[in-house]
C-alpha positions in Angstrom: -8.9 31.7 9.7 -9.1 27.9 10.6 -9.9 25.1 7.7 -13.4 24.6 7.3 -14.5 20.8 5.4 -12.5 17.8 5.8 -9.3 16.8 3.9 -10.3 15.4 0.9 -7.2 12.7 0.3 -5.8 10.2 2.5 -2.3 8.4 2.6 -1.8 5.4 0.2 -0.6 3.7 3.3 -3.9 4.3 5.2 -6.5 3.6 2.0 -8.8 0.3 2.4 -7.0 -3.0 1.2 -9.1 -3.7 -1.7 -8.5 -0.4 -3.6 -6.8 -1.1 -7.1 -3.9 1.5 -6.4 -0.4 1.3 -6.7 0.7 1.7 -2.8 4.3 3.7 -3.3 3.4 5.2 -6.4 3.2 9.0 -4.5 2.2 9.7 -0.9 -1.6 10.4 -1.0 -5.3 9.4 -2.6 -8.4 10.8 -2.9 -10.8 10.0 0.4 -14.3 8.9 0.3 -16.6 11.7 1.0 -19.1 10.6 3.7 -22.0 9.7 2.2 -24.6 6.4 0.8 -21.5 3.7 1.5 -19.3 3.5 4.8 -15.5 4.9 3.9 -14.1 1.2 4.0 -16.8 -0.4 1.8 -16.4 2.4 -1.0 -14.4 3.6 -4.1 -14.6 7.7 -4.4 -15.8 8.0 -7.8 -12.6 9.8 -9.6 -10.9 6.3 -8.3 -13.6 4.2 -10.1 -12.5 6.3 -13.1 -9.0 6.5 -13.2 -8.1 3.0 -11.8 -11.3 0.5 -11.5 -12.3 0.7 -14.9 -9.6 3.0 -16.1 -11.1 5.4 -18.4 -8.8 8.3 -17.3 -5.4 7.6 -17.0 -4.9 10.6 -14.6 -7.4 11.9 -11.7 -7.4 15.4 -13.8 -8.7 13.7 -16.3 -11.0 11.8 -14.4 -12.4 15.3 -13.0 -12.8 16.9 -16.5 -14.8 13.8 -17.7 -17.1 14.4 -14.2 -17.5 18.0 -14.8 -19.0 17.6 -18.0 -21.7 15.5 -16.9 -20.6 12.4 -18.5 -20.6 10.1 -15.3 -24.0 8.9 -13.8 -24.7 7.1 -10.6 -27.7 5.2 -9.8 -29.3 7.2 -12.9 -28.1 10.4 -11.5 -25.4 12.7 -13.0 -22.6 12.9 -10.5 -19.4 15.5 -10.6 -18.0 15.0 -7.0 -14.7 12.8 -7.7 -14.7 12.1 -3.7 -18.2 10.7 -4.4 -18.5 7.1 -2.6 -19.2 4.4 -4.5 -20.2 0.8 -3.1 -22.2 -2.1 -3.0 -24.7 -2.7 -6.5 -24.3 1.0 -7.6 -24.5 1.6 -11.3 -21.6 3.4 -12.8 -23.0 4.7 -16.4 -21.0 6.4 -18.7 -21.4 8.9 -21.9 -20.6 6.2 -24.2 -23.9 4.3 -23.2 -21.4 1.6 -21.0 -22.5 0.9 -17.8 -21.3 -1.3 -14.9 -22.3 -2.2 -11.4 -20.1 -2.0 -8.4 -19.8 -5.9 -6.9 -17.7 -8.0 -4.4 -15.4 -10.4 -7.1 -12.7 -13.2 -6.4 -12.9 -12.1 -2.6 -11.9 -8.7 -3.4 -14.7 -6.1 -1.4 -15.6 -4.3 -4.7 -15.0 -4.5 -8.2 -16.7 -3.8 -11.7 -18.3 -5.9 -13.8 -20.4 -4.7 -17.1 -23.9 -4.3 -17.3 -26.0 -4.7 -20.6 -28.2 -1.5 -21.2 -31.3 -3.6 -19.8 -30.0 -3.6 -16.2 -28.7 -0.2 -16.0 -32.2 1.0 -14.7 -32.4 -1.7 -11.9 -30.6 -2.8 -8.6 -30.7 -4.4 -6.0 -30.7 -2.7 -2.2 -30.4 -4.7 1.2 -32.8 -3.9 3.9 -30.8 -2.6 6.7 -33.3 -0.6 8.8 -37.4 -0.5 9.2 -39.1 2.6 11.7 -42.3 3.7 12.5 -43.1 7.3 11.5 -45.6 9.3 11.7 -48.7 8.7 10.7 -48.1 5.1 11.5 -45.8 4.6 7.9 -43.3 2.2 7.6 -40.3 3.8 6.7 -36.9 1.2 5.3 -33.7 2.0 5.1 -31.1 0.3 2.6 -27.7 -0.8 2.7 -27.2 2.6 0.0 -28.5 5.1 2.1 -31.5 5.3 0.3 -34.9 5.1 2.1 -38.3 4.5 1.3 -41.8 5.4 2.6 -43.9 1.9 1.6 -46.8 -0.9 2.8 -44.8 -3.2 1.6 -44.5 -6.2 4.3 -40.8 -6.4 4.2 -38.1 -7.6 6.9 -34.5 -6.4 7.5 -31.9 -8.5 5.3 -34.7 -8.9 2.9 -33.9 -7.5 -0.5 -35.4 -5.2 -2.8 -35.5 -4.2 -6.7 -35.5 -1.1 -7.5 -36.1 0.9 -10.5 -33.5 3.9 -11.2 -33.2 7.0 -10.2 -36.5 6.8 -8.5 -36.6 4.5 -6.2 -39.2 2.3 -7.0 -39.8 -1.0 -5.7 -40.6 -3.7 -8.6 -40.0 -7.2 -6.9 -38.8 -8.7 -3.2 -36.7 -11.1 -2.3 -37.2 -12.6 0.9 -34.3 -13.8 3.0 -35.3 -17.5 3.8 -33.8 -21.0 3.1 -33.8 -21.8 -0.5 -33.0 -18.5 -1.4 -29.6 -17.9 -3.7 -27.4 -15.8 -2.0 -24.2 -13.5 -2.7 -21.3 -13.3 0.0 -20.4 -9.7 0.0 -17.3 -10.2 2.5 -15.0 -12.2 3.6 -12.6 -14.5 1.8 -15.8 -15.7 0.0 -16.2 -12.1 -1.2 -18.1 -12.7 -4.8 -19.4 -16.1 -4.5 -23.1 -17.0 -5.2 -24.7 -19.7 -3.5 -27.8 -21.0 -1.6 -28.8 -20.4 2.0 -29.3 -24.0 3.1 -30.3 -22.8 7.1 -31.0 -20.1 9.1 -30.1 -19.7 12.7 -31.1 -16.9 15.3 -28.6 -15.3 17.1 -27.6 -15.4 20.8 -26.0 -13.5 23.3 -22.4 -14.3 22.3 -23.3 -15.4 18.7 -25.2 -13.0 15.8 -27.7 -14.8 13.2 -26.3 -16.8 10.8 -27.0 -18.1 7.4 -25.6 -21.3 6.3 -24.6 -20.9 2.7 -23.5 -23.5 0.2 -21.1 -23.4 -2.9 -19.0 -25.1 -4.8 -19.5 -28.4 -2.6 -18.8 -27.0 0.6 -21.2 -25.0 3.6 -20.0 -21.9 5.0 -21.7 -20.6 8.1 -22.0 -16.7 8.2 -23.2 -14.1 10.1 -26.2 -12.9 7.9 -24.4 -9.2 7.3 -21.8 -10.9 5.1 -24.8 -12.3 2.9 -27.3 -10.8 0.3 -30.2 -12.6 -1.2 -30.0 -12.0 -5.1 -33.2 -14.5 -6.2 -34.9 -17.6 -5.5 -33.0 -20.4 -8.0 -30.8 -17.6 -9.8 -29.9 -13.8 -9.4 -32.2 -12.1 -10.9 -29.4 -9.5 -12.6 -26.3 -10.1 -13.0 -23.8 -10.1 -10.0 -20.6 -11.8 -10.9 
């Protein structure tokens, strides 16, 4: 009989360069299931776990802790280790900690702890709007998530959301002025203000100009999230 499902580890040598793993410690990983986050912008959850904010010092561990319902996503009890994890994603935990998943000291994803007043809310990236039927507006979100809603809202706009439901609360428009977070790049965890916008071109994709630290960095406008108007609105770094 031939294999049915996909492998669920990948080779140390082959994981995303971000990943807090020791890279000769034994041959493979677990793999990101495919899911909310792209494979190379996620942690699978046992990983988050056992070596982001190391609560299990083994992945059997890690899997015992998940089967008992301990772990919550987004609000949402979660027991697949191979679960991704990415971008503003709430990792709660029995003992009433909770963290959220963000880009730090140009790393792609680390963790950084929550106070129990922000583990109900976070922030999603407009990535997609369609036209259904019934002439509804339907969004998409950098999580996966979508959302039926008259909102007026524009792609690279951001939203927050109320967990598990998603429910939107506020907006924050992508527009000069706006405080920003750099979710890629060398820059990867740096907040600062969009200072310009500029369209894209044939050869050239829109770009925010985004200022820090004394400096301007021009950016194609997927490397960049809004987070608030003068400040982020939750905590992000």
């Amino acid at each position: 009989m031939g294999k049915k499902g996909g492998d669920t580890r990948v080779k140390r040598q082959m994981a995303p360069t971000f990943w807090a793993i020791k890279r000769k410690q034994s041959q493979f990983v677990l793999r990101v299931k495919p899911g909310p986050h792209p494979k190379h912008r996620a942690y699978p959850l046992g990983m988050v776990l056992r070596d982001v904010l190391k609560v299990a010092s083994t992945m059997h561990e890690a899997q015992r802790i998940l089967n008992a319902g301990k772990v919550k996503v987004d609000g949402t009890v979660r027991r697949d280790s191979n679960l991704a994890v990415g971008l503003m994603d709430v990792v709660e935990l029995a003992t009433g900690q909770a963290y959220r998943m963000v880009p730090k000291n140009s790393a792609l994803l680390d963790s950084i702890a929550i106070e129990q007043s922000e583990k109900g809310v976070k922030l999603v990236k407009v990535t997609s709007k369609a036209t259904i039927k019934g002439k509804k507006i339907q969004y998409g979100f950098h999580d996966g998530k979508t959302l039926i809603s008259d909102q007026k809202l524009k792609v690279g706009d951001t939203c927050v959301i109320d967990l598990p439901k998603v429910q939107v609360k506020d907006h924050i428009v992508f527009e000069k002025g706006a405080t920003a977070l750099i979710i890629t790049g060398e820059n990867a965890g740096t907040v600062g203000k969009i200072e310009d916008i500029q369209d894209g071109i044939f050869s050239l994709p829109k770009r925010a100009l985004v200022s820090f630290d004394g400096k301007s960095v021009e950016l194609p406008v997927e490397m960049v999230m809004v987070v608030g108007k003068d400040k982020p609105v939750i905590k992000v770094n």
